[in-house]
Structure formats: structure tokens, C-alpha cells
Biopython code that builds the backbone (N, CA, C, O; Angstrom):
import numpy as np
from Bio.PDB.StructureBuilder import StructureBuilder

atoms = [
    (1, "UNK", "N", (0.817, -1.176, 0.000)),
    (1, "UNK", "CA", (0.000, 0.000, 0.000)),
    (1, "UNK", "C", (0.865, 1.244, 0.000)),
    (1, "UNK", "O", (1.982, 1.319, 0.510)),
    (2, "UNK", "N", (0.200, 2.234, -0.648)),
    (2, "UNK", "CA", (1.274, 3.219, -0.295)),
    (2, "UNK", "C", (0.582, 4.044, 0.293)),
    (2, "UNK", "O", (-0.619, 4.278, 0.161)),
    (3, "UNK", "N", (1.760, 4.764, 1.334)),
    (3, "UNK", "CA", (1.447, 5.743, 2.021)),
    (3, "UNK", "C", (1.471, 4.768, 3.443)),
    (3, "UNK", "O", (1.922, 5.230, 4.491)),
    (4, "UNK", "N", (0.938, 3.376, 3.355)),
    (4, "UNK", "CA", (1.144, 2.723, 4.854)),
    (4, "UNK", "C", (2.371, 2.683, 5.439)),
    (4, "UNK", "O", (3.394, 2.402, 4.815)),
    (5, "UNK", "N", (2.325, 3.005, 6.852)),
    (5, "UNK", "CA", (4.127, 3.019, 7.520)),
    (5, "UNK", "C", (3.358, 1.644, 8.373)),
    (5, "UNK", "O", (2.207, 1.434, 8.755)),
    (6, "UNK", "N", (4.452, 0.983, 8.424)),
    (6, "UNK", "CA", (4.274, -0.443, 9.760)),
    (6, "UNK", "C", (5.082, 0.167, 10.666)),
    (6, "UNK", "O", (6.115, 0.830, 10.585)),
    (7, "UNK", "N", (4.304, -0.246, 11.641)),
    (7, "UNK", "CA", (4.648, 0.500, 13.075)),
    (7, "UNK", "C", (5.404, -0.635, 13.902)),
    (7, "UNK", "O", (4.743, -1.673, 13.859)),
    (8, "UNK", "N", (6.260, -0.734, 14.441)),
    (8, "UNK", "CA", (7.486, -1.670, 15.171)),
    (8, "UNK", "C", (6.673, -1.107, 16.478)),
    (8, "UNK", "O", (6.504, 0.012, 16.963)),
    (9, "UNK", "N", (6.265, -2.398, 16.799)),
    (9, "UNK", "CA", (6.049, -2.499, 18.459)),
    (9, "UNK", "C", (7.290, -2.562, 18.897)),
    (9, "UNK", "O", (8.300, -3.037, 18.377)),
    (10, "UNK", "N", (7.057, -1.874, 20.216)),
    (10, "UNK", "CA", (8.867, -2.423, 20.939)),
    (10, "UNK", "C", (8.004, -3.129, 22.059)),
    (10, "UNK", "O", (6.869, -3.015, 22.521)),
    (11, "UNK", "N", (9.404, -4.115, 22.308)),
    (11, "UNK", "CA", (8.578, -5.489, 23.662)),
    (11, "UNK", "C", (8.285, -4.607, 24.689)),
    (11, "UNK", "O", (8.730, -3.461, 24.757)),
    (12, "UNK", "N", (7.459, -5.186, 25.575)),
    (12, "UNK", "CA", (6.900, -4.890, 26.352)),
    (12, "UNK", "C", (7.842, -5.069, 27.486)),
    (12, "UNK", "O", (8.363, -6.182, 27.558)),
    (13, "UNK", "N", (8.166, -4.179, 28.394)),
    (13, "UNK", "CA", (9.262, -4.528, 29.626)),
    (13, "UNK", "C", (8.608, -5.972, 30.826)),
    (13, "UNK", "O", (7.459, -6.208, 31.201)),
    (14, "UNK", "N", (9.441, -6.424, 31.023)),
    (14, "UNK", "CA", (8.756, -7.492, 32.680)),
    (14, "UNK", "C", (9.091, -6.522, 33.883)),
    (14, "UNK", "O", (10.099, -5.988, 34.346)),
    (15, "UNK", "N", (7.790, -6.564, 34.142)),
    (15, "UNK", "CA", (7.390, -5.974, 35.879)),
    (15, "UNK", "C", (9.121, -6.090, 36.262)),
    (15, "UNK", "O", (9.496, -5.021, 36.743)),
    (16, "UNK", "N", (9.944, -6.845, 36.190)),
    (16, "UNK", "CA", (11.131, -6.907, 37.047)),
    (16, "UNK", "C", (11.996, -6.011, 36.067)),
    (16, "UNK", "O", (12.289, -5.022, 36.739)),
    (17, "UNK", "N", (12.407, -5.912, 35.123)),
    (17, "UNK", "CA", (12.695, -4.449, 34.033)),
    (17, "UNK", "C", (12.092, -3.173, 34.866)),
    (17, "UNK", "O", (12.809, -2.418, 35.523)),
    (18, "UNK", "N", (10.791, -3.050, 34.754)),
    (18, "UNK", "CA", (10.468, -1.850, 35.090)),
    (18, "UNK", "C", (10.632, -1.711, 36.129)),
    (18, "UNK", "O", (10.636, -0.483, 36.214)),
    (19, "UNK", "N", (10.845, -2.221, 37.438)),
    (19, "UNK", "CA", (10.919, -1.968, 38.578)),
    (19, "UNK", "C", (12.658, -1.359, 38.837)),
    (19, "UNK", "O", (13.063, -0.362, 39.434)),
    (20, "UNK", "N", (13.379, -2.426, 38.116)),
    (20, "UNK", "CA", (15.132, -1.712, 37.992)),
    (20, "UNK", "C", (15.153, -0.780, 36.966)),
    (20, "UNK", "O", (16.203, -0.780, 36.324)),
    (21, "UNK", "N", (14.271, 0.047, 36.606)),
    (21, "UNK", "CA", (14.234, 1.433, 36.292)),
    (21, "UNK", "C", (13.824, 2.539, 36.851)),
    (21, "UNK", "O", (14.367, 3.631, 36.684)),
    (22, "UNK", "N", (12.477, 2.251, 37.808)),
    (22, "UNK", "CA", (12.489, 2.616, 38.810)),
    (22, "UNK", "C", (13.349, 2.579, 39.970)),
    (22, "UNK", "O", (13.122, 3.477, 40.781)),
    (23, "UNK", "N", (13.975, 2.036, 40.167)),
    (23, "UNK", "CA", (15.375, 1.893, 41.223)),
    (23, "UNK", "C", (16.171, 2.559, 40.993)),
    (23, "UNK", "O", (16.625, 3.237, 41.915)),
    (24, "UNK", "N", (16.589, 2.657, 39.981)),
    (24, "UNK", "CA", (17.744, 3.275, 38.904)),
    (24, "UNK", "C", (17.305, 5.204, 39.192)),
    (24, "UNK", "O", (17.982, 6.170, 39.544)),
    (25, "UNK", "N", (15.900, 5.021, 38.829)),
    (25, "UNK", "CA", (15.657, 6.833, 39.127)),
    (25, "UNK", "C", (15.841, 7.364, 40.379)),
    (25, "UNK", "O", (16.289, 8.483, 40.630)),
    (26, "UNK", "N", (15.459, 6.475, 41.203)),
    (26, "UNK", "CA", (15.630, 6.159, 42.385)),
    (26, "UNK", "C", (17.452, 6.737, 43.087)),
    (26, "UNK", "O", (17.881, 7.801, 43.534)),
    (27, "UNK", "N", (17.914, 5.684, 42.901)),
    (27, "UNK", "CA", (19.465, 5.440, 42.745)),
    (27, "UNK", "C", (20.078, 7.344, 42.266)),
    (27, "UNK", "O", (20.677, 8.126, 43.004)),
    (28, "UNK", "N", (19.738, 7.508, 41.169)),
    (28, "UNK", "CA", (20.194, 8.782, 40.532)),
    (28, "UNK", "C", (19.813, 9.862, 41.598)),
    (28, "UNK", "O", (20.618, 10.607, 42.156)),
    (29, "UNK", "N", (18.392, 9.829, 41.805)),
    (29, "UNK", "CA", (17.893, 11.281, 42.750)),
    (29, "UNK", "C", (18.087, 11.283, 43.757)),
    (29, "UNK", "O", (17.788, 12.280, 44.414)),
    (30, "UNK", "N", (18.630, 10.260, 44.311)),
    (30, "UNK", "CA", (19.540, 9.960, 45.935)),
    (30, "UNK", "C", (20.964, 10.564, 45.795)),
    (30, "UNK", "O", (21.387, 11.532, 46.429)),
    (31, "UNK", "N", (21.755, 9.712, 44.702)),
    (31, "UNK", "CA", (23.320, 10.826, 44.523)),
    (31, "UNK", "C", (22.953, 12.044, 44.232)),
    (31, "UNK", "O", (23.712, 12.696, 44.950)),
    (32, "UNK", "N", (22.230, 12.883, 43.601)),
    (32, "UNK", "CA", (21.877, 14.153, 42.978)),
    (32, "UNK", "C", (22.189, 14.953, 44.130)),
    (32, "UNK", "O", (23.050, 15.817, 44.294)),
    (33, "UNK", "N", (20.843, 14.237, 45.294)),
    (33, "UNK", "CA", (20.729, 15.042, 46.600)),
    (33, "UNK", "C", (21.674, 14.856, 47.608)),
    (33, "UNK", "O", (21.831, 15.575, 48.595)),
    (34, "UNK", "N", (22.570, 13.402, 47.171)),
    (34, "UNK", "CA", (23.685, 13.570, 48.542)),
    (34, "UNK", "C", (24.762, 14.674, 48.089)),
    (34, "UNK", "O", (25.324, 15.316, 48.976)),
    (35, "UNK", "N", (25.124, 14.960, 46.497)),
    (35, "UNK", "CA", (26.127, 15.657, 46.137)),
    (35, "UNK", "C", (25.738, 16.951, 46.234)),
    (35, "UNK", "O", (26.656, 17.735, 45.992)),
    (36, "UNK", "N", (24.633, 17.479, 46.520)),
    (36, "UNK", "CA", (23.676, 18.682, 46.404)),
    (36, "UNK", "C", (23.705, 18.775, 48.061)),
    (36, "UNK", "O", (23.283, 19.858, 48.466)),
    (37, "UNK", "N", (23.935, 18.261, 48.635)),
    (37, "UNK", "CA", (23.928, 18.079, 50.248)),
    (37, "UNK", "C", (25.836, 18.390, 50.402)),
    (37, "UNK", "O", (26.445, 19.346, 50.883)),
    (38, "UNK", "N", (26.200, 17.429, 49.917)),
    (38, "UNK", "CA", (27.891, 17.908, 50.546)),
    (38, "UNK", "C", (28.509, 19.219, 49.726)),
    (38, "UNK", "O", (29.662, 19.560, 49.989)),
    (39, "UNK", "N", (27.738, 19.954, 48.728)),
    (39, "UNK", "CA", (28.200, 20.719, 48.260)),
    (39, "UNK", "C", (27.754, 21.750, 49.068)),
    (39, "UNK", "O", (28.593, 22.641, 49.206)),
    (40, "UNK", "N", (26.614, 21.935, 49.696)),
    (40, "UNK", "CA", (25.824, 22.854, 50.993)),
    (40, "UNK", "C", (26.844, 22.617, 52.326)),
    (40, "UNK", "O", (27.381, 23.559, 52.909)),
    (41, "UNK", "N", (26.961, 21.657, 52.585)),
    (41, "UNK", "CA", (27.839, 21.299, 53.576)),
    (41, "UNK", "C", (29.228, 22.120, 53.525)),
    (41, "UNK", "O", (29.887, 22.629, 54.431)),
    (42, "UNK", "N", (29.451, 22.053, 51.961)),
    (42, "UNK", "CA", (31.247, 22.791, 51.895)),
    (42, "UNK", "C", (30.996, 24.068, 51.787)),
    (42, "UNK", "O", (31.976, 24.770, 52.037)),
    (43, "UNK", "N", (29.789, 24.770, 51.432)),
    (43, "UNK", "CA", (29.442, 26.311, 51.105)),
    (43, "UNK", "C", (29.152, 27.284, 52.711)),
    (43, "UNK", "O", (29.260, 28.478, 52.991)),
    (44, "UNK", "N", (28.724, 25.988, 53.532)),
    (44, "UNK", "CA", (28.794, 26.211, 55.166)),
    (44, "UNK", "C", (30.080, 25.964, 55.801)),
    (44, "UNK", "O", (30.181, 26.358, 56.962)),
    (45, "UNK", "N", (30.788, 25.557, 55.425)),
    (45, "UNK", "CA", (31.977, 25.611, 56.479)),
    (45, "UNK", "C", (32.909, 26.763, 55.992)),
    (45, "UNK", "O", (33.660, 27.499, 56.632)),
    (46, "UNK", "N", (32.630, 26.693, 54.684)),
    (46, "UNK", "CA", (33.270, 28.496, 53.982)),
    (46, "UNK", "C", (32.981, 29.632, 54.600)),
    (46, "UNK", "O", (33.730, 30.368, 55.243)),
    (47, "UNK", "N", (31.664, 29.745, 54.330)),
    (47, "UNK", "CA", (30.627, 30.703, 55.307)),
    (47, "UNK", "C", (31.448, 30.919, 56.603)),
    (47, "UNK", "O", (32.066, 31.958, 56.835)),
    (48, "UNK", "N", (31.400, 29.836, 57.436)),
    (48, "UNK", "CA", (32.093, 30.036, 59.123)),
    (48, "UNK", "C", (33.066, 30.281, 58.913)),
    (48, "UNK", "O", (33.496, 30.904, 59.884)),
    (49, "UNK", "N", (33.977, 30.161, 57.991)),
    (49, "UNK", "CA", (35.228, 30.292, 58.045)),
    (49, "UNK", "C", (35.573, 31.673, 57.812)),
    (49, "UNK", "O", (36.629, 32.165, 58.209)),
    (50, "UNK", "N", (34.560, 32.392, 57.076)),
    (50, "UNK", "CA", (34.379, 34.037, 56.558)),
    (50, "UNK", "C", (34.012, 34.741, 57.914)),
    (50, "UNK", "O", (34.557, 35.740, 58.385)),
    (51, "UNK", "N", (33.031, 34.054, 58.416)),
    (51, "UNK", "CA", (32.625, 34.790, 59.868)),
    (51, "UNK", "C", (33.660, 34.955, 60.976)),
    (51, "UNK", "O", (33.785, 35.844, 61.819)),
    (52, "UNK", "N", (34.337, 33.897, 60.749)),
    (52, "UNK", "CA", (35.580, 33.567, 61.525)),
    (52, "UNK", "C", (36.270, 34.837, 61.592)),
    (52, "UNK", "O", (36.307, 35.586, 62.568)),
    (53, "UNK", "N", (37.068, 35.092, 59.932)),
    (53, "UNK", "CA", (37.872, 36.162, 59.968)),
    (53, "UNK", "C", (36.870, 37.372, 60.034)),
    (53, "UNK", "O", (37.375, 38.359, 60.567)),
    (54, "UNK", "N", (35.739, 37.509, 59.673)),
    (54, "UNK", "CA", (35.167, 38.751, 59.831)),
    (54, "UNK", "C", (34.857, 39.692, 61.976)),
    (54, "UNK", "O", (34.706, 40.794, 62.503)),
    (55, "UNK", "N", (34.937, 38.354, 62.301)),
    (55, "UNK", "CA", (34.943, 38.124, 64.075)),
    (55, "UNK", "C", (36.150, 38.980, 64.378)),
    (55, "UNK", "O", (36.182, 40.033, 65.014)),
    (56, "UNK", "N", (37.162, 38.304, 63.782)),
    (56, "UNK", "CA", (38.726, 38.443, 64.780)),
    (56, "UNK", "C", (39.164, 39.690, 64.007)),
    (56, "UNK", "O", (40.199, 40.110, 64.523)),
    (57, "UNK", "N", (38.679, 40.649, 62.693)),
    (57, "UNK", "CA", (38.623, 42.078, 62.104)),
    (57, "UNK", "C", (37.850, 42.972, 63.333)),
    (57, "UNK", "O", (38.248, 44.043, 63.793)),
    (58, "UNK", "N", (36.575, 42.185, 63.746)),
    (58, "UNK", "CA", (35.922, 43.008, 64.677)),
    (58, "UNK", "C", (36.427, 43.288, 65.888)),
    (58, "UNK", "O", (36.336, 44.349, 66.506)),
    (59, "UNK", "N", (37.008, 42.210, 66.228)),
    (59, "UNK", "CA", (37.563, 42.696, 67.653)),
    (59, "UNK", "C", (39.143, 43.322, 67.668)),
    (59, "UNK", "O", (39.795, 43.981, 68.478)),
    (60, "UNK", "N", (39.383, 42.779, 66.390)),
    (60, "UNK", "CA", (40.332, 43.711, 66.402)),
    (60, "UNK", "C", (40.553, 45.388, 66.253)),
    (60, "UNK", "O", (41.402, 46.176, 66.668)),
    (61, "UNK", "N", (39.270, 45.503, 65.398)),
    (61, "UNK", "CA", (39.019, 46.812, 65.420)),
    (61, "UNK", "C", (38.791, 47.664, 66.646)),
    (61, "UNK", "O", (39.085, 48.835, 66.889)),
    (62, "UNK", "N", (37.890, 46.280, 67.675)),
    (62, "UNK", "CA", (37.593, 46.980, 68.791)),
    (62, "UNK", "C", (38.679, 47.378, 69.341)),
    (62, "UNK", "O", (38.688, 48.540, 69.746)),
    (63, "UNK", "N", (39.621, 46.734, 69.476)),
    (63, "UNK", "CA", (40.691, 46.824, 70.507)),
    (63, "UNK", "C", (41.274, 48.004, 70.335)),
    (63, "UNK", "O", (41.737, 48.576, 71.321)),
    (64, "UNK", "N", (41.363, 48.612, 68.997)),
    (64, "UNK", "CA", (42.194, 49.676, 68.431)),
    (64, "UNK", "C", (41.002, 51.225, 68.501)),
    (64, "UNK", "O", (41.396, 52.386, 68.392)),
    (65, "UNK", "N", (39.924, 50.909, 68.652)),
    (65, "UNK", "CA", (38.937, 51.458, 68.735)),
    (65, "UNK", "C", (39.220, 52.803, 70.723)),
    (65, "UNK", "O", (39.321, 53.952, 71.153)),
    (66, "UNK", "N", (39.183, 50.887, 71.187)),
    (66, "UNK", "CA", (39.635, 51.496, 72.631)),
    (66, "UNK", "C", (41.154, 52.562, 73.025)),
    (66, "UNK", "O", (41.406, 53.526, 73.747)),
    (67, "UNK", "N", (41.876, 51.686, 72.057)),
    (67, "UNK", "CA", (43.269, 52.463, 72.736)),
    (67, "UNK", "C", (43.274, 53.751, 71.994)),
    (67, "UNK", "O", (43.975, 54.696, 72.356)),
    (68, "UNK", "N", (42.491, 53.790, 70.952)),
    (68, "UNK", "CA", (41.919, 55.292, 70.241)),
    (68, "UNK", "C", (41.345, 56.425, 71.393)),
    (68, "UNK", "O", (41.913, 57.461, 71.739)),
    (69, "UNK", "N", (40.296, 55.996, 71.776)),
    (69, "UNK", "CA", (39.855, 56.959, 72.701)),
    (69, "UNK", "C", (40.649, 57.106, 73.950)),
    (69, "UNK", "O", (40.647, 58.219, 74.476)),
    (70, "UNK", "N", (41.377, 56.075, 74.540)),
    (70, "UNK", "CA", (42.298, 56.068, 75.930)),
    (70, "UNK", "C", (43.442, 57.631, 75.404)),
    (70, "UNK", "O", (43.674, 58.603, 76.122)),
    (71, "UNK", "N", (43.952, 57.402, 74.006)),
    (71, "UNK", "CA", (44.631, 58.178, 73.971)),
    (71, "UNK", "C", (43.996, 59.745, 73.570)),
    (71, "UNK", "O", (44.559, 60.763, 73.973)),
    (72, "UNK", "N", (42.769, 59.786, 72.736)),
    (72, "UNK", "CA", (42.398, 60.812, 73.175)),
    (72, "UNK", "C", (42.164, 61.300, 73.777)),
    (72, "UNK", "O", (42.484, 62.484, 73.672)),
    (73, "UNK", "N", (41.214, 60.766, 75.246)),
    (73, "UNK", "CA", (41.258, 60.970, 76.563)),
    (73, "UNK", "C", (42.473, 61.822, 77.095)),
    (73, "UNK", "O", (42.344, 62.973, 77.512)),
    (74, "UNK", "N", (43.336, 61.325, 77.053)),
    (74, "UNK", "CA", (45.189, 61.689, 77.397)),
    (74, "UNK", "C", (44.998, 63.125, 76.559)),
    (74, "UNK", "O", (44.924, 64.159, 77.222)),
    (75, "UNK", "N", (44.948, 63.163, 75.647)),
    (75, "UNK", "CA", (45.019, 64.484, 74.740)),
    (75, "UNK", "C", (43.984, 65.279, 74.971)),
    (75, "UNK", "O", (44.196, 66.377, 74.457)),
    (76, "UNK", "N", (43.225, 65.237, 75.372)),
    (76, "UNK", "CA", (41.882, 66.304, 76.094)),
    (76, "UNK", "C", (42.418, 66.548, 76.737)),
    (76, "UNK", "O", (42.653, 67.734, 76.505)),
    (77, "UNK", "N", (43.047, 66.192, 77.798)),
    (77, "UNK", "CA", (43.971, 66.807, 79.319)),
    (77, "UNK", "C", (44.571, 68.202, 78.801)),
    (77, "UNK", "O", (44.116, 69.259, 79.240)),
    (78, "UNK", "N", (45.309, 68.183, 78.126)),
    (78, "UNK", "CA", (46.441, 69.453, 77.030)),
    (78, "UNK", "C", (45.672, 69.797, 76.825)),
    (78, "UNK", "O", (46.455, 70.742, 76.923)),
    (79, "UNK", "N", (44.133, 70.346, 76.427)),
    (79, "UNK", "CA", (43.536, 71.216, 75.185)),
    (79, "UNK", "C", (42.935, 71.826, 76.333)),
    (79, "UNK", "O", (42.169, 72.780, 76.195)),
]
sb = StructureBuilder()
sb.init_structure("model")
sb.init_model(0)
sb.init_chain("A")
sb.init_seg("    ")
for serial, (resi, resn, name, xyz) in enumerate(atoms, 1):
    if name == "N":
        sb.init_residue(resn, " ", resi, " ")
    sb.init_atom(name, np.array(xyz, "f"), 0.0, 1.0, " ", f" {name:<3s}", serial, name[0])
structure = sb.get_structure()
């Protein structure tokens, strides 16, 4: 005939096929989320590690903050 296309069935999977494809998606969206998890994990210990130095800037500032005014203090005496 023309114009007819024959259509190729493809086999039909066994319940035990489809189920280790389901596993398999399974399997995939579990690593996705553990690597999506330790990559959060490493973006947090960065983080603390920023706070860290942003901490020991602060108090360092403080410290210099204080001996700032001690010595102005001292220099108000003269004026």
C-alpha cells in the first residue's frame, strides 16, 4: 500500500525491568541530593570560616577602637 508506515512495536518490559528502572531513578535522585547536600555542607563551612575572619577584624578593630579613645582621653587633658 502506499502511504502505509508499519509500526514496530517495541517489547513490552517485565514488571522486574520496570521496577530496575524505577530503582535506577531512584538510585540517581539519591546521589543528585547527597552531592547537592555535601556541596551545601562545603558552602557552610566556607561561610564560618568568613565569619571567623570577619569576628577576629571586629575585635580587632575593637581593641584599636579602645586604645583610640584612651589616647584621646590623654590628649583632652592638654587642650
Amino acid at each position: 500500500m502506499i502511504g502505509s508506515k508499519k509500526t514496530k512495536e517495541e517489547p513490552k518490559l517485565s514488571f522486574a525491568d520496570r521496577l530496575g528502572k524505577v530503582k535506577s531513578m531512584f538510585v540517581s535522585a539519591y546521589n543528585e541530593a547527597d552531592s547537592l547536600s555535601k556541596e551545601m555542607l562545603a558552602d557552610i563551612e566556607k561561610d564560618k570560616e568568613t565569619i571567623k575572619t570577619i569576628e577576629i577584624r571586629i575585635a580587632n578593630t575593637s581593641e584599636l577602637m579602645k586604645n583610640t579613645e584612651a589616647y584621646m582621653n590623654k590628649l583632652k587633658e592638654f587642650i
